[in-house]
N, C-alpha and C positions, 0 to 999 in steps of 0.2 A: 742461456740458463733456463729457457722457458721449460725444457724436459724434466729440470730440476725438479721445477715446482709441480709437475706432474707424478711427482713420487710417489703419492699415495691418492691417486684417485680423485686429484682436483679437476673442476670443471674446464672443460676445454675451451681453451681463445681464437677468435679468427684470426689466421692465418694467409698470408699468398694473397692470391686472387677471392679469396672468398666473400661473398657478401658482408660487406659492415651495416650493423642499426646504425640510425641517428640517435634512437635514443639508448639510454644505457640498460644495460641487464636488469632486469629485478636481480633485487640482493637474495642473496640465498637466505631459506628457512631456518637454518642451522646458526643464522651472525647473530648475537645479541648484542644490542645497542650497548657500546661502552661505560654508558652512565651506570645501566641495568648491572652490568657484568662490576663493575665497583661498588654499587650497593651492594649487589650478590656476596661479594665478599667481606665486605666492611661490615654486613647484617653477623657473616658467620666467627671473621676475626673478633669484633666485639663482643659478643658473649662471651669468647675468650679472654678476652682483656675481663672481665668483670665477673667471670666465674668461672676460671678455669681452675682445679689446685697449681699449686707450687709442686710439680714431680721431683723435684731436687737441692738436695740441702747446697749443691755450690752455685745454685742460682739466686740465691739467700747471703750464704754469708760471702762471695767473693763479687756481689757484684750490687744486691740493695743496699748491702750494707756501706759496705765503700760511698755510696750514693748518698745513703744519707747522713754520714759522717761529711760531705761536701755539703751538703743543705744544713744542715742543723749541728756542724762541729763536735759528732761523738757519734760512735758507730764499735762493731765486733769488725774484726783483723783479722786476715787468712797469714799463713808464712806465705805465702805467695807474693804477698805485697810488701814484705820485709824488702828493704833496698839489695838485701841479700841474695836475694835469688831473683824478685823483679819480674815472674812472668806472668805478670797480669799489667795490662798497659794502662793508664790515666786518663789517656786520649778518650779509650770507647764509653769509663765511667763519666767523666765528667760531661759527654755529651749529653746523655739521660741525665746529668744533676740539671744541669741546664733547663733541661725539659721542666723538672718537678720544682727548680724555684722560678720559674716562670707559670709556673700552675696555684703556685703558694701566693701568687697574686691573686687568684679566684677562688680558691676553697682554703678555708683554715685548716681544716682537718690530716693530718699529715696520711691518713690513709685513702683519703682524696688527693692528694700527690701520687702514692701507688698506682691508681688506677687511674691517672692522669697520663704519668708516662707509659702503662701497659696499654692505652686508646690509642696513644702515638705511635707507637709499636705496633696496633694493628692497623692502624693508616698506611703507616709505609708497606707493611705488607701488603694489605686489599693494592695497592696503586702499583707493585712488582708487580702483582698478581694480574692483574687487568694490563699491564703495557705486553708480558709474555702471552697473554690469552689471543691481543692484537694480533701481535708478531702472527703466532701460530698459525689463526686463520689466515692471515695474509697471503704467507709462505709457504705452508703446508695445505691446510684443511679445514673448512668452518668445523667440519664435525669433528676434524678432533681438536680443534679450539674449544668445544662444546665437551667435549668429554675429557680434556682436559678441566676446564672447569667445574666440573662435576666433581674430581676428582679432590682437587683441591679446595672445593668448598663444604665436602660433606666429611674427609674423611677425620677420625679421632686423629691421625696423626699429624696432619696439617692444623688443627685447632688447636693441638697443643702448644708446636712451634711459631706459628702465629704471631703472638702475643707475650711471649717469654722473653727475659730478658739475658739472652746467652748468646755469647759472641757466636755459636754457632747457627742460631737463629738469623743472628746479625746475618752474617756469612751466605746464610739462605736466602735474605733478601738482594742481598748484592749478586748471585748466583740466576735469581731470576733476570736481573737486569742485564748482568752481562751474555745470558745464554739470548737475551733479547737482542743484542748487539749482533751476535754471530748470525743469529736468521736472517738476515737482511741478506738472503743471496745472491741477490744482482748488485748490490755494493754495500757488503759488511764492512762494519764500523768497526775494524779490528782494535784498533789505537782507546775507542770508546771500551769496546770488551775486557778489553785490557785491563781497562783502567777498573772496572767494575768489579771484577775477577780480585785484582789487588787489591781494591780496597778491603774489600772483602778477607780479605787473608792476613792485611796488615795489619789493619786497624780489631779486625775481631780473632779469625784463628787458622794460623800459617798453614794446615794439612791442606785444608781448600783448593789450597791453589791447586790440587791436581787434577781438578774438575776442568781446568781449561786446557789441559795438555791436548785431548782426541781435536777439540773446534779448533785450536792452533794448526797442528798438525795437518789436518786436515786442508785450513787456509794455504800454509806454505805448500802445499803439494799439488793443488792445486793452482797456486802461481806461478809453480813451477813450470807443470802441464801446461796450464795456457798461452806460457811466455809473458806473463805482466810480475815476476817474480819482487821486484825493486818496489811493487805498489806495497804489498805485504812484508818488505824488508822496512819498507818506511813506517806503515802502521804498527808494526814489531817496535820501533824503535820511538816513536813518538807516545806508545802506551807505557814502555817502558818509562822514560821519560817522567812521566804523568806519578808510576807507583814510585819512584824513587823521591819524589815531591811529596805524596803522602807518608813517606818512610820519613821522611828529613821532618814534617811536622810532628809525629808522633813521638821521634825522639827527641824533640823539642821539648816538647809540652810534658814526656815522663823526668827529662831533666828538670823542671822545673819543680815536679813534684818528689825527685828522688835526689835530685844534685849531685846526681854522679851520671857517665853515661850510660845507657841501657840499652840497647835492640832487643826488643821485647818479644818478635819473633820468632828470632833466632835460640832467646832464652828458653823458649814453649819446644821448639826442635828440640836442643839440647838436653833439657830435660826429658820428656817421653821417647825421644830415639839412643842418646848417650848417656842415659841418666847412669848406668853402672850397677855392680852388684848390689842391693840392696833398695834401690831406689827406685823413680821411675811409677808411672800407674800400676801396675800392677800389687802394689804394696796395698791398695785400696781394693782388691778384692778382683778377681777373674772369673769367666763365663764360657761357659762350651760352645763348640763351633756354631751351634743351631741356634742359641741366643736371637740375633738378629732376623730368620728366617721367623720363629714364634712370634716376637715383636712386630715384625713388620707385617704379617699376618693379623694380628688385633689390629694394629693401627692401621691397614688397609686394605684388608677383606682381601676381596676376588681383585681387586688391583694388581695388589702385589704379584699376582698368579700371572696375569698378562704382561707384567711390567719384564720379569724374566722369562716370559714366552714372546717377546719382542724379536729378539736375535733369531730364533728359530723358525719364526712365522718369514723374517725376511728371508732366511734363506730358503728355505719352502718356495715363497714366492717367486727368490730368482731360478727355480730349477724349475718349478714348473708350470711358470706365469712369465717366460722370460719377455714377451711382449708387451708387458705392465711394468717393466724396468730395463735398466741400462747400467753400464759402468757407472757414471755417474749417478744416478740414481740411486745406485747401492752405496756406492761413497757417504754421499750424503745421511743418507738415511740412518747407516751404520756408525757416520761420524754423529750423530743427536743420541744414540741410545747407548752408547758405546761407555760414557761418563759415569752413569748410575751402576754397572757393572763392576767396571771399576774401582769406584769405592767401594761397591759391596763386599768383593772379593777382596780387596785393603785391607777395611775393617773387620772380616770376621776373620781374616790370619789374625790380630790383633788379642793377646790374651784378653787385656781389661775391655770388657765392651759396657757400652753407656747409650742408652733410649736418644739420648739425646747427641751423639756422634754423628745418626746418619739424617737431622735435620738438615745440610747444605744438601742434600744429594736427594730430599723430597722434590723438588719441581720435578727434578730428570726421571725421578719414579712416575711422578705421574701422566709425561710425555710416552716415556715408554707404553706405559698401558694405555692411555688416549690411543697411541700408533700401532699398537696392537691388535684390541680390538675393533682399531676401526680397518686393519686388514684382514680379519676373519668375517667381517658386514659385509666389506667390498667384496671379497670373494662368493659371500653367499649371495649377494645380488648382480654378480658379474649376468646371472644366465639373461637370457629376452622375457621379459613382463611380459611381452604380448600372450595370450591366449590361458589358457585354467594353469599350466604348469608354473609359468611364472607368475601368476599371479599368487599363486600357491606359496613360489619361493618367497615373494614380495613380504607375503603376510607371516612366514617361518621367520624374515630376516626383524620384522615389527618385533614379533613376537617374544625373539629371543632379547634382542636391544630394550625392551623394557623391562621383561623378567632380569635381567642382569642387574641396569642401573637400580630398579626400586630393591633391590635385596641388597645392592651393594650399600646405597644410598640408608638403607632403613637399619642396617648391620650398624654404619658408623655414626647412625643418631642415636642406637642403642648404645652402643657403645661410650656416645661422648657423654651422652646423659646418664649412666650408668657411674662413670668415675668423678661426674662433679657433683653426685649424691653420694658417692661412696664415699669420699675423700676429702670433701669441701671446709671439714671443722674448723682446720686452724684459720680460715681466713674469716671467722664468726664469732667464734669465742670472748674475742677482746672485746667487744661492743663494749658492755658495762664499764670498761677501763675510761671511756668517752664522758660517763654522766658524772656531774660535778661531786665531789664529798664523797667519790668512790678512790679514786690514787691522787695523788700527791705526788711534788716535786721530791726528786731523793728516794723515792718508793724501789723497789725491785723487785722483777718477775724473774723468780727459777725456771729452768729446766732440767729437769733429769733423764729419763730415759727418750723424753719426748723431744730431746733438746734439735733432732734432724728433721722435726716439723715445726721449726720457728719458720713466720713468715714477714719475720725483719722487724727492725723496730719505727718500720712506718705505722705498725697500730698499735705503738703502746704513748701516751700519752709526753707532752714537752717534759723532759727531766726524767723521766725515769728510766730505767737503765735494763736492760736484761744481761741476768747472772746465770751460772753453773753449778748443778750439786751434783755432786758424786753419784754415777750409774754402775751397771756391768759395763759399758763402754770403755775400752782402755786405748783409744787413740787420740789424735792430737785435738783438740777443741783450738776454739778461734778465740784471741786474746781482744784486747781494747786499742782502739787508736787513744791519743793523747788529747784530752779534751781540748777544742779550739773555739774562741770565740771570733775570730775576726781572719781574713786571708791569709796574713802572715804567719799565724799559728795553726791554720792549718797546713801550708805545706814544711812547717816544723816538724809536725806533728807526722807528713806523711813520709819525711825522709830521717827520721830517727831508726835510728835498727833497732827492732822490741825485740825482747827479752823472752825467751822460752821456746822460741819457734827454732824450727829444723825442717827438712824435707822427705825423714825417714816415719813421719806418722808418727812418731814417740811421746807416748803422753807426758805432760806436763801437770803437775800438781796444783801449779802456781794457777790455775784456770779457774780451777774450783774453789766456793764459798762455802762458808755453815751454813747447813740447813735456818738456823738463827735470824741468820741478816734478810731471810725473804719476805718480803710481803706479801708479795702474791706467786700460788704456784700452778704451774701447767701439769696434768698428767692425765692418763687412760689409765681406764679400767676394763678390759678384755673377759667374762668370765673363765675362757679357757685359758687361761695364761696365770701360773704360781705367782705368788711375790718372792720376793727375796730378800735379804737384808739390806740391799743397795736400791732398790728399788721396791718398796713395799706398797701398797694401796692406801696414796694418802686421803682417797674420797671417803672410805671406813673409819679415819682418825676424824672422827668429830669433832671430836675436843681439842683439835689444835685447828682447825682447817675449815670453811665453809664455801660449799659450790657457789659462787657466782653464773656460773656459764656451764649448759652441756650441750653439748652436739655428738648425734650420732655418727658413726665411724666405722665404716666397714672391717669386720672382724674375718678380716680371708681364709682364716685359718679352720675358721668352722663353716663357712659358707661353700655351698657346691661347685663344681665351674662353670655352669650356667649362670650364676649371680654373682663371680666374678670376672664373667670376660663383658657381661653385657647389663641391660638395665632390667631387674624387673618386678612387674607390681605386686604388692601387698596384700593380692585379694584375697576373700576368705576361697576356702577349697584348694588354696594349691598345698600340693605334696611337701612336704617340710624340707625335703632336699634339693626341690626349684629357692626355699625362700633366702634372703638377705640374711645372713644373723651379723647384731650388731653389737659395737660397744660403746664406750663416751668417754668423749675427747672433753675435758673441763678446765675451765678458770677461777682454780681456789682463792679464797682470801683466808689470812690469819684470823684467825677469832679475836683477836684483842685490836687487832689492828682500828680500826673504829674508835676504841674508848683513847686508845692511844695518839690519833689525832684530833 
């Protein structure tokens, strides 16, 4: 397997007769010391954890909420969690409840539980993050272990996913660990990969698993090839093994909170692939084929450019570099980038496309481009250094290798800083909700138009409840689980079939409150944007309403796309169509509200 590992330009090992050191190599300039490479990440997933926005209202209501309906016995209800339909599992929420009432031992504050379980979340990611980084140098290459982690720690798209609390994020960490498993090419941990891969797809989200089909394929045909087939027939079966044990818990533990049985799974297939005329993602709105290319674009600059110029640089390589590769060689090489393909081309057949879809298939993007670029390096430094030419090349190969990283690198700092000043309101607003003699038990916050930028009711104070008032929105809102005080009432509570939900989006009336019953309300104010009779400017009713809270809010609608794709500053002299324009994101109080407590 030694040729393997000479795929892309690793340093060469004595062989034969050739002279051995006694002592060992210097480590190459390219390795950063592991500690380094987990800070490196845990510095970048953390600001994520503690300041990234919420990019999505079902990472809100189908999964904080759930969460703190297990911590605190009262939470907002997706139809997803209806026993009826069931394809959201118990298993993946309740492991983050876990987190956040074991964190309720150290911070009172329930929005210090928030950001309790989003540090844990980026712990487990930084520590994927740094075992795949391992792997890579190991097996492949320090530099593009290195530019792998460049990749993954600078760019908006990995910062998002990071931290977020979406089974496909989940999915993305256990992606890293099992694409860890399969490097190991003098003896992969198949039965390990396996298992990682499943969990990944059981426990958070079943499409996943097609990310291990190429590293499978791959192993088996290669077992074949060598004659040790039965070693790979055993790891096949011993992983299996492993996911059908995670399967068997999961439906354990959704029985317990559903009391009937579920394969929760198979439920998520069945619905987005068999859902039927009417139903199905799609119902939630569609995107054109380029969707994904745009996106992945913001979220990873000149990455993404490399990541699918990967395939084509290998074959370049094997036609006219065939002494820098071999059968094997290509195998391999084609079997690591083969995955992110894959999905891409999956998901953008895929009418409904979602930012957050092609998180499991980030590590593999940015392996791709790590392998990419570092065989457009290697070829421009193949020529001899000796004398002015290559020295020449030496300093073109510098030269280009920095220009890249600092524009890719400073692209996706502009960029990450750019959207958590653009977008960061609603995780700021509540503050006031915090200080004594401001809310009260029994109190309620509305939403109306703003109701898809709640960021859960970990920052509204013990007891108070968030409500619904009538918008232009006419699709389904999220109802109330059954308030629980103690274990047995909450999985009363979780296996009761509520009232009003369905799976075709159909709004329900029953959602919505009088404007009356609110205490406090949530809304923006856009100057470019009419009001309307369902939605009118309740910052202008003085007389029934008083700001507590504003934050500013990026207004895209009038701003350029220079100050929407990226960050930029406020100074005086810039041209009106470089600047920011913005609007405010606020937290009303009733006018009366005060003399009435």
């Amino acid at each position: 397997m030694g040729s393997a590992r000479k795929t892309i330009d690793v340093p060469s090992v004595p062989r034969g007769n050739a002279p051995r050191s006694k002592k060992r190599p210097p480590p190459s300039p390219y390795v950063l010391p592991l500690n380094i490479t987990l800070y490196v990440c845990l510095i970048s997933n953390g600001i994520a954890a503690f300041l990234a926005p919420i990019q999505d209202c079902d990472e809100v209501f189908n999964f904080w909420e759930p969460t703190h309906y297990l911590d605190h016995g009262y939470g907002l209800q997706t139809w997803e969690y209806s026993p009826v339909y069931s394809i959201r599992s118990w298993l993946y929420v309740t492991i983050h409840a876990i987190v956040g009432k074991m964190s309720s031992l150290a911070f009172a504050s329930k929005s210090s539980q928030f950001y309790a379980i989003r540090f844990v979340l980026a712990i487990i990611c930084a520590a994927s993050q740094t075992r795949l980084y391992a792997a890579i140098c190991r097996t492949l290459s320090p530099k593009i272990g290195l530019f792998f982690l460049m990749i993954v720690a600078f760019s908006p798209g990995m910062f998002h996913a990071s931290a977020s609390f979406l089974p496909s994020s989940f999915t993305m960490y256990m992606s890293m660990l099992g694409l860890t498993s399969f490097l190991e090419w003098r003896r992969p941990k198949i039965a390990q990969g396996i298992m990682w891969f499943g969990l990944g797809a059981i426990v958070g989200w079943p499409f996943a698993g097609a990310l291990i089909v190429p590293l499978l394929l791959a192993e088996v045909l290669i077992g074949f090839v060598s004659g040790s087939p039965w070693a790979v027939i055993s790891g096949i079966l011993h992983g299996a093994i492993r996911c059908l044990a995670i399967l068997a818990a999961e439906i354990a533990v959704d029985y317990a909170f559903l009391r009937r049985v579920a394969i929760v799974p198979w439920n998520i297939v069945a619905y987005n692939v068999f859902g039927g005329e009417g139903k199905g993602p799609e119902i939630f709105g569609t995107e054109p084929w380029t969707f994904y290319i745009r996106n992945l674009l913001l979220n990873f600059n000149i990455w993404f450019v490399f990541a699918m110029l990967a395939a084509p640089f290998l074959l370049l390589q094997a036609a006219f570099r065939p002494h820098a590769t071999n059968k094997e060689t290509l195998l391999r090489t084609a079997t690591l980038i083969t995955p992110f393909y894959m999905w891409f081309a999956i998901f953008t057949a895929q009418p409904h496309k979602e930012e957050r879809f092609m998180y499991p298939a980030y590590p593999f993007l940015a392996l791709n481009a790590a392998i990419a670029i570092h065989m457009v390096l290697s070829y421009i430094g193949s020529k001899n250094s000796q004398g002015s030419h290559g020295r020449l090349l030496a300093n073109v190969k510098l030269a280009i290798v920095t220009a890249i990283v600092l524009a890719a690198i400073n692209a996706g700092l502009l960029r990450t800083v750019g959207m958590i000043t653009a977008y960061n309101a609603p995780l700021q607003v509540f503050e006031p909700l915090q200080r004594l003699q401001i809310a009260h038990a029994g109190d309620s916050v509305c939403f109306g138009k703003e109701w898809y930028r709640f960021p859960s009711s970990f920052f509204l104070p013990d007891g108070m409840r968030a409500k619904f008032i009538r918008s232009e929105f006419r699709g389904l809102l999220p109802g109330e689980f059954p308030d629980a005080t103690d274990y047995p009432a909450l999985f009363d509570g979780t296996s009761q079939i509520p009232q009003g939900m369905n799976d075709l989006n159909q709004e329900d009336p029953a959602k919505y409150v009088d404007i009356s019953q609110c205490s406090f309300l949530v809304d923006s104010h856009f100057p470019s944007r009419d009001a309307t009779d369902l939605e009118p400017n309740y910052l202008r009713d003085e007389s029934q309403w008083e700001a507590l809270s504003c934050e500013n809010f990026l207004d895209a609608s009038q701003t350029g796309l220079l100050g929407r794709l990226i960050w930029v500053p406020d100074t005086p002299g810039l041209p009106d169509k470089f600047r920011r324009k913005w609007g405010q994101y606020c937290l009303l109080r009733r006018r009366n509200l005060a003399e009435t407590h």
